[in-house]
N, C-alpha and C positions, 0 to 999 in steps of 0.2 A: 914573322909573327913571334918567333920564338924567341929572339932582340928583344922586341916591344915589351914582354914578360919578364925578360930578366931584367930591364931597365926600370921596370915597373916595381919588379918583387924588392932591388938593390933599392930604389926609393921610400917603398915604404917602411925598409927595415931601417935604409935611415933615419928619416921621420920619426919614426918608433922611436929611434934610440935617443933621439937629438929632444923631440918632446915627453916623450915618455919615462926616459929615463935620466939624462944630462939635466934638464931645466929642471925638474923637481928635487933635486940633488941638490941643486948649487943653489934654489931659492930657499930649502930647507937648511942648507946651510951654512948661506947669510942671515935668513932669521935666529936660526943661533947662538949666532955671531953677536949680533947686532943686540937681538932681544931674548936673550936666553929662557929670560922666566915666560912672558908670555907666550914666545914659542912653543912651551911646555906645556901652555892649558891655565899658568899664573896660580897652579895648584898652593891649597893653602892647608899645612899642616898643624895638625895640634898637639903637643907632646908624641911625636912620632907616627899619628895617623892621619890621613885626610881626612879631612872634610869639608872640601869644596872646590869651588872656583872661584877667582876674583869677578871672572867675568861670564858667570850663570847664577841666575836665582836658585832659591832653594823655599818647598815650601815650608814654611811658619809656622802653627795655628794652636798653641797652645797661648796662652794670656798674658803668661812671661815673657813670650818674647816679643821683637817689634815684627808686625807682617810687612810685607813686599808686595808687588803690585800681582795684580791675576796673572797668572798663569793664561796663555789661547794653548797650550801645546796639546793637548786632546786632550785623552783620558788618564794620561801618568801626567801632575804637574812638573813643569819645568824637563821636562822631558825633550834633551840635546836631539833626539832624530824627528820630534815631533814638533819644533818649532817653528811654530809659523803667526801669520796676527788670523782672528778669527774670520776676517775678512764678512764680518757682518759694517755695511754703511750707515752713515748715521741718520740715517729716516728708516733705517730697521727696526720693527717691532722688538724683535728679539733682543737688542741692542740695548734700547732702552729700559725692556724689562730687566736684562740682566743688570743694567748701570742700576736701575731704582732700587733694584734685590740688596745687591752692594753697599748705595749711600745706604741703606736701614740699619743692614750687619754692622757696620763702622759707628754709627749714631749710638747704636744697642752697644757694641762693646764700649764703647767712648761715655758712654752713660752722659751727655748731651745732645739733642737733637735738635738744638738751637746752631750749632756751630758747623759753620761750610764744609766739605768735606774737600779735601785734595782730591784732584783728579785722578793723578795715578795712583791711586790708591782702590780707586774703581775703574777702571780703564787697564787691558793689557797693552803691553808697548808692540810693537809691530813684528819682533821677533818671537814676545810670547816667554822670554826668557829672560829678561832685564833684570838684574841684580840689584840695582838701585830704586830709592826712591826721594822724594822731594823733602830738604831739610822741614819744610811744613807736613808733610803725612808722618814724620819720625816725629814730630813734637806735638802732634797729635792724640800718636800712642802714648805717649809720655805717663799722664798719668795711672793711664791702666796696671802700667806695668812696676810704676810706682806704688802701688797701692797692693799688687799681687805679690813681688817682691819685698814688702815691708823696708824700702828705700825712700827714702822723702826726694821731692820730682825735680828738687834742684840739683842733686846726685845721678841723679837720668838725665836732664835738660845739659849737664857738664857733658856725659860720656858721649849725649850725641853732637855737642860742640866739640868737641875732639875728632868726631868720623866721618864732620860734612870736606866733602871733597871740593876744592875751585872746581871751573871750568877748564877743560884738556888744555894745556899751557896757555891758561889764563883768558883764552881768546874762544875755544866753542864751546858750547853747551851752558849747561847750566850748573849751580851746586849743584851737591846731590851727597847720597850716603848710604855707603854700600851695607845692606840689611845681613850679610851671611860677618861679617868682619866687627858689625855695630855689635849684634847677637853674642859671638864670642867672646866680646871687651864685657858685655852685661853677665856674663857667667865667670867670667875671670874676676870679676868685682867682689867685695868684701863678704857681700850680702848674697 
């Protein structure tokens, strides 16, 4: 019995070592390697401070700038230990009142209530955290922020032609346009 124990204890100290300690080592540090900035979080600084991530939303909500899609992270938005999708289905009451709550907000800021709204602009993405939003919700915002800025909306319609992203080497997803990076180029503007 006392064999069986130390064959046992020698096992899982190996195991220990071998996944607990070896393979996180050496995956951390081929990500390194390999991808230094995003292995780091793709932190993005501004005159020597953070302020953000490439690949976390951040909430928006003043007029000036351009907003981002919802937040599901709970009660802190965009909140990294809280993200998750809200995990409401779409024959949920709540679902839909929150969508119709949204397209109104977007219609009222957008001062048209004629004009379709983008989806991700009412809709959170599934992590609750998506940084991105659909070149159509950022030229959406366009004139709001044209208008609160004292920018004419061809000077916004430029900057957000400058921020639309392809698709991941050309082939997945879709455009798109990171709203923490679009924001900063709009404050670093003349105006």
């Amino acid at each position: 019995m006392l064999r069986e124990l130390r064959v046992a204890f020698v096992m899982l100290l190996g195991l220990t070592l071998l996944t607990g300690v070896a393979y996180p080592l050496v995956v951390t540090g081929a990500a390194q390697l390999i991808f230094p900035r995003q292995a780091t979080g793709s932190l993005i600084q501004r005159d020597g401070k953070l302020v953000g991530s490439d690949l976390l939303g951040q909430a928006f909500t003043g007029d000036k700038y351009f907003h981002g899609r919802p937040s599901a992270a709970g009660g802190v938005p965009y909140n990294g230990l809280g993200g998750a999708g809200s995990n409401l289905g779409p024959t949920n009451p709540a679902l839909a009142e929150a969508v119709g709550n949204r397209v109104e907000e977007v219609r009222k800021a957008t001062g048209d209530s004629a004009k379709s709204v983008p989806v991700d602009l009412v809709t959170s993405s599934a992590s609750g955290l998506d940084p991105h939003i659909s070149p159509a919700a950022a030229l959406l915002q366009v004139p709001r922020i044209a208008r609160v800025r004292g920018m004419s909306e061809q000077e916004v319609e430029t900057l957000v032609g400058r921020h639309i992203e392809g698709p991941t080497w050309g082939l997945f997803g879709a455009p798109r346009v990171n709203v923490l990076r679009l924001n900063l180029a709009l404050d670093a503007s003349p105006r």
